[in-house]
Structure formats: C-alpha cells, structure tokens
Backbone as CSV, one residue per row, in Angstrom:
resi,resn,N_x,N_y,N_z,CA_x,CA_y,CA_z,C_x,C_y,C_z
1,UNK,-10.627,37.339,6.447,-11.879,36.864,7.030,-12.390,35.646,6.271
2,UNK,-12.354,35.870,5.202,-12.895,34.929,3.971,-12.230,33.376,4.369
3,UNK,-10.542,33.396,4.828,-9.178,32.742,4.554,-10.348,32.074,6.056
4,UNK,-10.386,32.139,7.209,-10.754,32.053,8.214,-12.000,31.068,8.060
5,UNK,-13.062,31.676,7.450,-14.022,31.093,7.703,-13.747,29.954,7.220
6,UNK,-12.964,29.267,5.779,-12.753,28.477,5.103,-11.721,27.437,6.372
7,UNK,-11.485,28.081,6.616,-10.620,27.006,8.066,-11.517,26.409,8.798
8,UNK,-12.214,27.190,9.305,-13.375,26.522,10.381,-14.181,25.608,10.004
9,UNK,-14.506,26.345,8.264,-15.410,24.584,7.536,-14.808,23.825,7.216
10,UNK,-13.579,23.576,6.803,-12.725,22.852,6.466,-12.463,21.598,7.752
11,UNK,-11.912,22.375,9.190,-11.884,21.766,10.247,-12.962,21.344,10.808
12,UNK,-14.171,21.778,10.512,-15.117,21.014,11.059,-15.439,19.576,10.145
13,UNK,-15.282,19.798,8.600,-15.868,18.901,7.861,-14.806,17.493,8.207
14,UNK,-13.497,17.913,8.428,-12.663,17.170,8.407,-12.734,16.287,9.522
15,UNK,-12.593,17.414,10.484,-11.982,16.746,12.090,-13.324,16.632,13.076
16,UNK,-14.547,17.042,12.292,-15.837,16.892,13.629,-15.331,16.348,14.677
17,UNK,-14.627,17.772,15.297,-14.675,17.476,16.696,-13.703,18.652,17.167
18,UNK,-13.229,19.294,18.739,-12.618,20.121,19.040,-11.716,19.772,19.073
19,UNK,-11.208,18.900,19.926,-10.105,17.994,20.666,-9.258,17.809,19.272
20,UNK,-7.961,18.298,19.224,-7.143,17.246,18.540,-6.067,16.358,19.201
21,UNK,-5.595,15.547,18.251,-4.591,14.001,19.345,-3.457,15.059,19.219
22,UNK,-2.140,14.859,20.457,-1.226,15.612,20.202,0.087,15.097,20.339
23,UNK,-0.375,14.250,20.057,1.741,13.190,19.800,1.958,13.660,18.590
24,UNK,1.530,13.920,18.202,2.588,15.184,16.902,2.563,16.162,16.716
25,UNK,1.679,16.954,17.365,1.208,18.249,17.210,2.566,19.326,16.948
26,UNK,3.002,19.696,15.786,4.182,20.357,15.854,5.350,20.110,15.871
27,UNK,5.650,18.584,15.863,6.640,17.883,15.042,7.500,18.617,13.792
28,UNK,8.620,18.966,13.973,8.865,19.218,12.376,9.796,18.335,11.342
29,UNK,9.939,18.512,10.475,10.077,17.716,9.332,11.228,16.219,9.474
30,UNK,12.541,17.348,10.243,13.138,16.829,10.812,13.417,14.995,11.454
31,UNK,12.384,15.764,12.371,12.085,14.740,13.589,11.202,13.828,12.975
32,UNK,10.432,14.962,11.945,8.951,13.634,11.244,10.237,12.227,10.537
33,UNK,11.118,13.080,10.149,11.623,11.786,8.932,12.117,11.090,9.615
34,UNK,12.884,11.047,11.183,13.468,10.440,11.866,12.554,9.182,12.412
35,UNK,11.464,9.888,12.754,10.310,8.457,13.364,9.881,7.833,12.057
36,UNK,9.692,8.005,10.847,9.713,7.145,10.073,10.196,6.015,9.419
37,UNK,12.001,6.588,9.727,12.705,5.979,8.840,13.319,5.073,10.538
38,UNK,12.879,5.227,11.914,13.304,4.619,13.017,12.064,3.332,12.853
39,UNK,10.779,4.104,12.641,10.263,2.532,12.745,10.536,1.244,11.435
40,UNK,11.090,2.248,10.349,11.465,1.094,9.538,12.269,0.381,9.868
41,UNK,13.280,0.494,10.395,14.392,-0.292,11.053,14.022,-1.035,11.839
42,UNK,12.447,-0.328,12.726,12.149,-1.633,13.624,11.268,-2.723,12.896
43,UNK,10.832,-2.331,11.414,10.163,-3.385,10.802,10.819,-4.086,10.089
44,UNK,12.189,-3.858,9.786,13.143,-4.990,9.326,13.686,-6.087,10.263
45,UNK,13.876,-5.060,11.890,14.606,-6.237,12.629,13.333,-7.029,13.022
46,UNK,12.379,-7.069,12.695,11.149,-7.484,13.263,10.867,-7.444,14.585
47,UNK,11.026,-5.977,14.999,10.779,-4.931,16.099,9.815,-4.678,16.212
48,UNK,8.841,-4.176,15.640,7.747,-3.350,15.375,6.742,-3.433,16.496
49,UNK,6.438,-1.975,17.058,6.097,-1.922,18.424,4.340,-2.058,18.045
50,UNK,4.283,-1.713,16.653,2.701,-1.645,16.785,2.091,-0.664,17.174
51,UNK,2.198,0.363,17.653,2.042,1.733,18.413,1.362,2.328,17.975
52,UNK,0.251,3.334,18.466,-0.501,3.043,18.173,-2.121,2.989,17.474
53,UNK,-2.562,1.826,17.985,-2.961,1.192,17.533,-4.101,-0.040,18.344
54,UNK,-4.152,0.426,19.977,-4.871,-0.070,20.619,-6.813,1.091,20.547
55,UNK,-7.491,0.343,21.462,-8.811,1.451,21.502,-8.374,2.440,22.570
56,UNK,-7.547,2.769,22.902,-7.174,3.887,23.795,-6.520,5.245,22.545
57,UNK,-5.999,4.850,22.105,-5.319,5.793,20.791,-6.815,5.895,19.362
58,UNK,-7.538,4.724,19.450,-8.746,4.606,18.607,-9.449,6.121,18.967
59,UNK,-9.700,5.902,20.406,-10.506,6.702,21.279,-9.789,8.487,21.052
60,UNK,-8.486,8.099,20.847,-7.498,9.964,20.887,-8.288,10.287,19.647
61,UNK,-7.751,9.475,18.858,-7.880,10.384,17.449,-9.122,10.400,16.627
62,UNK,-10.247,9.555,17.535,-11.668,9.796,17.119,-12.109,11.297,16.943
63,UNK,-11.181,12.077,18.217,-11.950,13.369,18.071,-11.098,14.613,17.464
64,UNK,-10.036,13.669,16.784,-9.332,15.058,15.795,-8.151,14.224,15.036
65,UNK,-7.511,14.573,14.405,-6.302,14.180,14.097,-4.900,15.405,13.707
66,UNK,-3.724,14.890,14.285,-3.146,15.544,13.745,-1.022,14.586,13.614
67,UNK,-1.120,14.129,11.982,-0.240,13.389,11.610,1.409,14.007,11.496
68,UNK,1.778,12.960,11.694,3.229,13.652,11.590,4.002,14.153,10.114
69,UNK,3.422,13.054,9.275,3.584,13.118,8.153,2.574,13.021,7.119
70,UNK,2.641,12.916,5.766,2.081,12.901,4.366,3.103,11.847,3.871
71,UNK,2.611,10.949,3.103,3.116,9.888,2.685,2.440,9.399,1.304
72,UNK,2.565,9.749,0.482,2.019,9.531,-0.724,2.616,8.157,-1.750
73,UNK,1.874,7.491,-1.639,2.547,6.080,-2.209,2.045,5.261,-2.865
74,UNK,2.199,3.851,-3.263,1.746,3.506,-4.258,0.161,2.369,-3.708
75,UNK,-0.624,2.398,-4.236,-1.595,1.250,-4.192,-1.233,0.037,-4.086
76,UNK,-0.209,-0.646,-4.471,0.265,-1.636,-4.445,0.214,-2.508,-3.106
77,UNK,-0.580,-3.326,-2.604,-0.969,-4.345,-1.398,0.121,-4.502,-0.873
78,UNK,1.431,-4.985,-1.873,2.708,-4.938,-0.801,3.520,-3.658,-0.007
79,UNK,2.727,-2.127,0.076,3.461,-1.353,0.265,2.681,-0.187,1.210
80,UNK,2.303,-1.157,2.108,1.306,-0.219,3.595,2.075,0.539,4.242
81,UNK,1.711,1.313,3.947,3.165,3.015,4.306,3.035,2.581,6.383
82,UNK,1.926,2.333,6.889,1.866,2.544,8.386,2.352,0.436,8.441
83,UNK,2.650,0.199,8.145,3.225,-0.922,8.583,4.786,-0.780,7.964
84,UNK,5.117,-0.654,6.858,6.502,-0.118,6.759,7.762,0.874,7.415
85,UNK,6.408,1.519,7.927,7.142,2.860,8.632,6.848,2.367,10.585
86,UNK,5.931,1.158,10.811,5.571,0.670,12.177,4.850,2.275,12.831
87,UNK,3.633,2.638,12.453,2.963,3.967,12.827,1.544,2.874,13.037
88,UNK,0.656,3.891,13.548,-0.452,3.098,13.610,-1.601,4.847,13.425
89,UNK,-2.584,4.347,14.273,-4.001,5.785,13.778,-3.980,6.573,14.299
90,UNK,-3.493,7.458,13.187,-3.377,9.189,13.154,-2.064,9.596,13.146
91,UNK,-1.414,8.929,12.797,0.351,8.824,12.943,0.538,9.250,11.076
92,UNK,-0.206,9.143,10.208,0.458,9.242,8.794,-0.989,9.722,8.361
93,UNK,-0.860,10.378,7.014,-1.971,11.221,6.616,-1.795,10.595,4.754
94,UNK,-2.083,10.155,4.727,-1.776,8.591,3.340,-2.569,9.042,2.318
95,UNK,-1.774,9.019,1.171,-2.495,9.049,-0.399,-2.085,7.988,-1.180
96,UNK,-2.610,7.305,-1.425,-2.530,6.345,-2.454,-2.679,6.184,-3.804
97,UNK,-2.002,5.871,-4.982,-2.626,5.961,-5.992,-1.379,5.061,-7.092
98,UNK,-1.773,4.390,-7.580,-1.102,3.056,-9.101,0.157,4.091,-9.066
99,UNK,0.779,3.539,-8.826,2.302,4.337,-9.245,2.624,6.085,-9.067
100,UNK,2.310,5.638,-7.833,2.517,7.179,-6.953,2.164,8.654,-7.245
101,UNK,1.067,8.420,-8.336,0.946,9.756,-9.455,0.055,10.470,-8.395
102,UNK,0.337,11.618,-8.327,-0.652,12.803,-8.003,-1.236,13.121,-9.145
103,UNK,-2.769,13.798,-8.671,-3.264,14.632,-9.494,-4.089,15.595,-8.962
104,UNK,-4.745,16.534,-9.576,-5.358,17.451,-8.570,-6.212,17.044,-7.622
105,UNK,-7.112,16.115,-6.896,-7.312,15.881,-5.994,-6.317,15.418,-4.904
106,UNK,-5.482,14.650,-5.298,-4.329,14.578,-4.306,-3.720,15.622,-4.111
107,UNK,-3.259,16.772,-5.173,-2.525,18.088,-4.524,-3.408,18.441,-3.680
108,UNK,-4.511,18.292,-3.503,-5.644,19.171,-2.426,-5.606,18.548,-1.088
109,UNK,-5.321,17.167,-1.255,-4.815,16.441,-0.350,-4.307,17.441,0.682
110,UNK,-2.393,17.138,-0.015,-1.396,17.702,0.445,-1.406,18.731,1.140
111,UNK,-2.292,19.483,0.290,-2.448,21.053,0.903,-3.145,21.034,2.196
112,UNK,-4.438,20.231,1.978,-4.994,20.442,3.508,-4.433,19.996,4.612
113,UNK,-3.497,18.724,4.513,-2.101,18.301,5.471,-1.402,19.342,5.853
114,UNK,-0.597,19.904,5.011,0.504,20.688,5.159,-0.778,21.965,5.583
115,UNK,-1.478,22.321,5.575,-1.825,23.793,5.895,-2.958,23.994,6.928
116,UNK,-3.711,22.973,6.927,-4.808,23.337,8.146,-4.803,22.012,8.882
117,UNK,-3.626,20.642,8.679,-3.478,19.957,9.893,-1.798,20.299,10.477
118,UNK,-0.980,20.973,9.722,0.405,21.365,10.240,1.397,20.572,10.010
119,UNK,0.920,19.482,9.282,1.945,18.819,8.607,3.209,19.203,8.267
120,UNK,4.611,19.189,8.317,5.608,19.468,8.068,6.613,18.853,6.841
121,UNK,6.330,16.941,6.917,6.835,16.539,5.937,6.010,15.678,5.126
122,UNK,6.479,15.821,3.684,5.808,15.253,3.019,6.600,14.168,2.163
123,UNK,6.278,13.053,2.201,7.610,11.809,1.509,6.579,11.034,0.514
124,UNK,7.249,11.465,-0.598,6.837,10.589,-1.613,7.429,8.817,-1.668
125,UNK,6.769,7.985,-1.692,7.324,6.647,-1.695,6.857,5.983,-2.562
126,UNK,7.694,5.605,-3.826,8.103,5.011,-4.783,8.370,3.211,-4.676
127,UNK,8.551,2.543,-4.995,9.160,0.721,-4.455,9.643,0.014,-5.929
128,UNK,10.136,-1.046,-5.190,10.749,-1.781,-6.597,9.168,-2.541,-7.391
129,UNK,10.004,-2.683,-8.560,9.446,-3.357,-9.582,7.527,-2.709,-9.368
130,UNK,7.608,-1.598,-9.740,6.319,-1.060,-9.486,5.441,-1.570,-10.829
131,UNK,4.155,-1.609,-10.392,3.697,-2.577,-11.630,3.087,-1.263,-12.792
132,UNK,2.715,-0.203,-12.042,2.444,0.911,-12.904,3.799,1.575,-13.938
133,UNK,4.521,1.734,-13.190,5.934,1.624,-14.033,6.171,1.249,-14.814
134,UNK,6.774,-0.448,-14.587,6.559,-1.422,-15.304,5.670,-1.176,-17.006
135,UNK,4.532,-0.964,-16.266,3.293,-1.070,-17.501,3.534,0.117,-18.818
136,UNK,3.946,1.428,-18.012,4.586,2.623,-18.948,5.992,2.382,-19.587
137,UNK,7.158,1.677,-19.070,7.807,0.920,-19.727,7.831,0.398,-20.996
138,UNK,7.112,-0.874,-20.413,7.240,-1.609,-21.915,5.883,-1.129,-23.041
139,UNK,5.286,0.280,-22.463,4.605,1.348,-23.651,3.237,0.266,-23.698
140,UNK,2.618,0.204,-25.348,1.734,-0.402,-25.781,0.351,0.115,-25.449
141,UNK,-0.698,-0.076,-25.962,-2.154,0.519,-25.762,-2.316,-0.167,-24.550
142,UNK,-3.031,1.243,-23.504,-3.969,0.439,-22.160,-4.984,0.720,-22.333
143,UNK,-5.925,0.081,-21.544,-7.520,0.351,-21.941,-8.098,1.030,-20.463
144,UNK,-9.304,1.870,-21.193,-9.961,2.611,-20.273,-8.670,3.944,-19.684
145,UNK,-9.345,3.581,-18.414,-8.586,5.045,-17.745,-7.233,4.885,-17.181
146,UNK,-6.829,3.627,-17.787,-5.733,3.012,-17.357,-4.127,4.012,-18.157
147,UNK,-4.618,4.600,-19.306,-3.772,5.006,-20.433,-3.294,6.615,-19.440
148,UNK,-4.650,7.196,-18.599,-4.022,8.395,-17.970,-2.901,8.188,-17.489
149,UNK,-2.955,6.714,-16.261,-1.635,6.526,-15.504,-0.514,6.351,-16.268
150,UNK,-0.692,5.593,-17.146,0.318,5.438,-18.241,1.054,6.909,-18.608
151,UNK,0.187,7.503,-18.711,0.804,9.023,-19.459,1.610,9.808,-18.575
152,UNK,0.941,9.602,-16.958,1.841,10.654,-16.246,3.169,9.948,-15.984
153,UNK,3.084,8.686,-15.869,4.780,8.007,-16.020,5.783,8.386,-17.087
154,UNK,5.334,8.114,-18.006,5.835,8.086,-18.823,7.547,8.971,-19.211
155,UNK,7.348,10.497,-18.915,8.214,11.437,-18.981,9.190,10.897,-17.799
156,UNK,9.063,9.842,-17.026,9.855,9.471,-15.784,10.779,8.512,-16.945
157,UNK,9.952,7.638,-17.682,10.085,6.707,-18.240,11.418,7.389,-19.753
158,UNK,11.208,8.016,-20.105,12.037,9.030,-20.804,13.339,9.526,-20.101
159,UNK,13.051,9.637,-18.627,14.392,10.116,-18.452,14.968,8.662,-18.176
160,UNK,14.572,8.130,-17.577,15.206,6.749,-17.471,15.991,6.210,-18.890
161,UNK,15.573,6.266,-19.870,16.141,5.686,-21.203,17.285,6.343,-21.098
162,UNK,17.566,7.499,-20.638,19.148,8.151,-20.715,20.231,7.955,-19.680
163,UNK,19.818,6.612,-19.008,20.635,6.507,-18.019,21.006,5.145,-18.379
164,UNK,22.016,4.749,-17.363,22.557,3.444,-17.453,22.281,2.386,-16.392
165,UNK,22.217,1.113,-16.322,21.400,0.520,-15.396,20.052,-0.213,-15.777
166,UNK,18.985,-0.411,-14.844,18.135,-1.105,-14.900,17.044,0.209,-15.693
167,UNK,16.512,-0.368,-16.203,15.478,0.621,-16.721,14.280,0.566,-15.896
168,UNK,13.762,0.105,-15.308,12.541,-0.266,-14.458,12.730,0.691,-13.270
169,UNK,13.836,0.544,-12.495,14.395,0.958,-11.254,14.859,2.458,-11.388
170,UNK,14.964,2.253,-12.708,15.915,4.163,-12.922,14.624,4.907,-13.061
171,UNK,13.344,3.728,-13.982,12.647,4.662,-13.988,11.242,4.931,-12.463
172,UNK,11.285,4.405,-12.249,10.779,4.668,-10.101,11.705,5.640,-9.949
173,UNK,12.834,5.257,-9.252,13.130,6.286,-9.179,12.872,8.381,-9.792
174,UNK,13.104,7.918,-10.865,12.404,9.130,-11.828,11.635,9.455,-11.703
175,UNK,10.430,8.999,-11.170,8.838,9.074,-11.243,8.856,9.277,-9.409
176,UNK,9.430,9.193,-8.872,9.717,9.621,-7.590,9.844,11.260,-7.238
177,UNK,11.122,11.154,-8.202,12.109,12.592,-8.476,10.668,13.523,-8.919
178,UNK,10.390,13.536,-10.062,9.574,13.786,-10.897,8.195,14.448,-10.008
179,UNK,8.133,13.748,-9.232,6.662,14.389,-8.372,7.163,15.309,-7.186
180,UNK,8.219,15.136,-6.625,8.968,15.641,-5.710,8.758,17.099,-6.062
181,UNK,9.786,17.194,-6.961,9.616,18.249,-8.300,8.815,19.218,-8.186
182,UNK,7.596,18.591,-8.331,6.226,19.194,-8.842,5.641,19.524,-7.818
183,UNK,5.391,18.940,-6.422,5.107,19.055,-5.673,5.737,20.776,-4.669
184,UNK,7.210,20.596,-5.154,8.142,22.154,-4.556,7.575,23.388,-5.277
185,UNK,7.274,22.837,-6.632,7.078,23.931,-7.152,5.413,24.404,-7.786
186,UNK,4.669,23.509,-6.923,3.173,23.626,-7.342,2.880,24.971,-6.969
187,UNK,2.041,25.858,-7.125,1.620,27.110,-6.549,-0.002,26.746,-6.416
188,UNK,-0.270,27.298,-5.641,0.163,28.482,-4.493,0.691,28.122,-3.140
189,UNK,0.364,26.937,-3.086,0.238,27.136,-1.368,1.880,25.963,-0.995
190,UNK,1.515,24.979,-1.957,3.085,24.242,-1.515,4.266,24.493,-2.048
191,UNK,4.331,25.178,-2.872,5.385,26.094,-3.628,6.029,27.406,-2.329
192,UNK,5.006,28.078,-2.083,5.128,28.686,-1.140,5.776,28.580,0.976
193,UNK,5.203,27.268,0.884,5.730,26.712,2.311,6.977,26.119,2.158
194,UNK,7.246,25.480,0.824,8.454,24.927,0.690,9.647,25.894,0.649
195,UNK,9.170,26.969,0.052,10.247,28.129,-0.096,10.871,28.680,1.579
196,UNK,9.535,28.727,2.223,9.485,29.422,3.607,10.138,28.534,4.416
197,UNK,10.598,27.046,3.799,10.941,26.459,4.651,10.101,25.825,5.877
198,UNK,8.864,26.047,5.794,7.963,25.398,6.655,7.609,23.878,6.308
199,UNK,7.734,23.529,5.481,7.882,21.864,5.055,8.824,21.435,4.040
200,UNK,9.161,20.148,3.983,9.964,19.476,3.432,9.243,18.644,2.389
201,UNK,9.990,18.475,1.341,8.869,17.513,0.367,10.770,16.386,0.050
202,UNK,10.337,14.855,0.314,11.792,14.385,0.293,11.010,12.685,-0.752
203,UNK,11.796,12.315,-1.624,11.285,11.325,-2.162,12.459,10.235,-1.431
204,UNK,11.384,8.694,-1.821,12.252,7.415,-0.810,11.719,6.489,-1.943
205,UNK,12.175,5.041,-1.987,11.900,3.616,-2.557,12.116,3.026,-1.570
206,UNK,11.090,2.340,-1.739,10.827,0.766,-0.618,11.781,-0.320,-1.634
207,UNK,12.113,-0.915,-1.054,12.719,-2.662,-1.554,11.553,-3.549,-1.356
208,UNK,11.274,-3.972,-2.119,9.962,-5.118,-1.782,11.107,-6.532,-1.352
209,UNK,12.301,-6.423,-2.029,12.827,-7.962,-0.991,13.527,-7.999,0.206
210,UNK,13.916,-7.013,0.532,15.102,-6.655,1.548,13.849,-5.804,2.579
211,UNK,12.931,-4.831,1.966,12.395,-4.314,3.343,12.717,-2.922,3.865
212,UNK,13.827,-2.396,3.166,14.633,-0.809,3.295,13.944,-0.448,2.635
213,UNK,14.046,1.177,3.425,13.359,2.633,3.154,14.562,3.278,2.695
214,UNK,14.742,3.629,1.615,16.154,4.586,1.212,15.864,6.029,0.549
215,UNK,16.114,6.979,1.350,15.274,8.325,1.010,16.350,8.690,-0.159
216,UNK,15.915,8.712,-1.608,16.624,9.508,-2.824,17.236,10.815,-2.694
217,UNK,18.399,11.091,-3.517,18.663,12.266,-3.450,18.603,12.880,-4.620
C-alpha cells in the first residue's frame, strides 16, 4: 500500500498529467539499443530525421512522458546524447554530469526511469579526450568541488595505468566500465531488475572526430 501510494506521488509530481506519450511505451532494451545506435548512423551519414521534435510531439509529451532509454553522459557541449543518437522530446530520459560520474542523486535518477517510467535500457556514454578524465589523469590539486570529480575518476584512472595504449582513452573507457559496474550491482532496486533481467545497463564512447557510437564490452 505504502509502495503504491509512493507511485501515485511520484507520477503525479513527475508527469502532472494522465495521458502518457506512447512511441515507447514498452520498448525493450533490445529494440531501445537498436533505435539508438540506428539514429547514430543517421547522424554520421548526415541523415538525421529530426523526429520528434515538431509542436505536435511538443503537444504528446506535454502530458506525460515515457522514454525509451536512460542515457547518462557527459556535460561536455560537444556530446548532446538526443542529437547523437537523432531522438528528439521524450525519446531519452538524460543525466548529465563532468565525466559521466553518478552519484546518489543520479542513482535516484535511474531508478525512477527504470521503475515508475519503464525504462528498459540504460547506456552509459563516455567520449574521447574527456576533459574530466583528462583532469584526473594528469592528478595535481583541484579547487573547490572540483577535487570530488577528480576522486570518483580516479580508480578508472588506476586501472588504466595497467594497461597498454593511450592512457586517456583506456582511462574513459574504465570510467565507463566502472559505472556500468556499479550501476548492476547498486541495491536495491537496480541490482535487482538487472538480475531479473528486466533492464540492461550497457556502456558506449562517442568519437568526438569521426562521430561513432561504439557500445564497450
């Protein structure tokens, strides 16, 4: 009962409104990664339908939303998850943050995606030459609240030193891996769906010169 009522405030605070949009409604993970990684292809060939993204789709998802995906990525101006992926409003359910770090407000994020909008997949996206990266890299004192971000890289930044290759790139990557990770095995609630197989948690890097989406393994 308790679980219930917390839905209804949740959905009201969120979605004020009854109506939800339903071009995804129930999409699963599958299919989510397929329209993602299809409109990237149409944003390389310089395809991109734009979709949408007119006041007719403004007008759908005024009175609810419901996204195909979770896309958690970096702040970085060059790396607009709904123009990379060619989605437009209510098509992606977006967290942003300096070098892709979650923290507990973003796990709360996730959760309310994946659990009271039905979200299925969740893609962490990582990119080259990330400047938060970068910055945990080459170490040294940051100032202000800048030293947190620094810190949660860092252990990415560690595994990277044991590899061979670019150190910058091994370590994105890592810091990709690394949240992926954390994300499967957070408890209670995404630890749990991931097990059940009700969502997917899959990490990717953008190319900032080329324009490819390449989902990590």
């Amino acid at each position: 009962m308790i679980r219930s009522y917390k839905y209804i405030l949740l959905t009201f605070v969120f979605l004020s409104g009854t109506i939800i949009a339903q071009t995804h409604t129930g999409i699963d993970s599958k299919s989510a990664l397929k329209l993602l990684m299809d409109g990237n292809k149409r944003y390389l060939e310089s395809k991109a339908t734009h979709q949408d993204q007119d006041v007719k789709r403004r007008t759908e998802v005024a009175k609810g939303q419901h996204p195909a995906a979770v896309v958690i990525t970096c702040s970085d101006s060059r790396v607009p998850p709904e123009i990379l992926f060619d989605q437009g409003l209510g098509d992606l359910f977006v967290i942003r943050t300096a070098g892709n770090i979650v923290d507990d407000i973003g796990l709360g994020s996730v959760e309310y995606a994946v659990e009271h909008l039905g979200v299925q997949l969740v893609i962490v996206l990582g990119h080259e030459r990330c400047g938060a990266v970068d910055a945990a890299v080459k170490g040294g004192e940051a100032e202000g609240h800048i030293e947190n971000l620094i810190k949660a890289i860092q252990p990415a930044v560690e595994e990277a030193k044991k590899q061979t290759g670019d150190l910058l790139d091994n370590a994105v990557r890592a810091n990709v891996r690394d949240i992926v990770k954390m994300l499967k095995t957070n408890e209670p609630i995404l630890k749990k769906l991931f097990n059940e197989k009700k969502i997917d948690i899959v990490g990717a890097r953008y190319d900032l010169d080329d324009g490819i989406i390449g989902i990590l393994k």
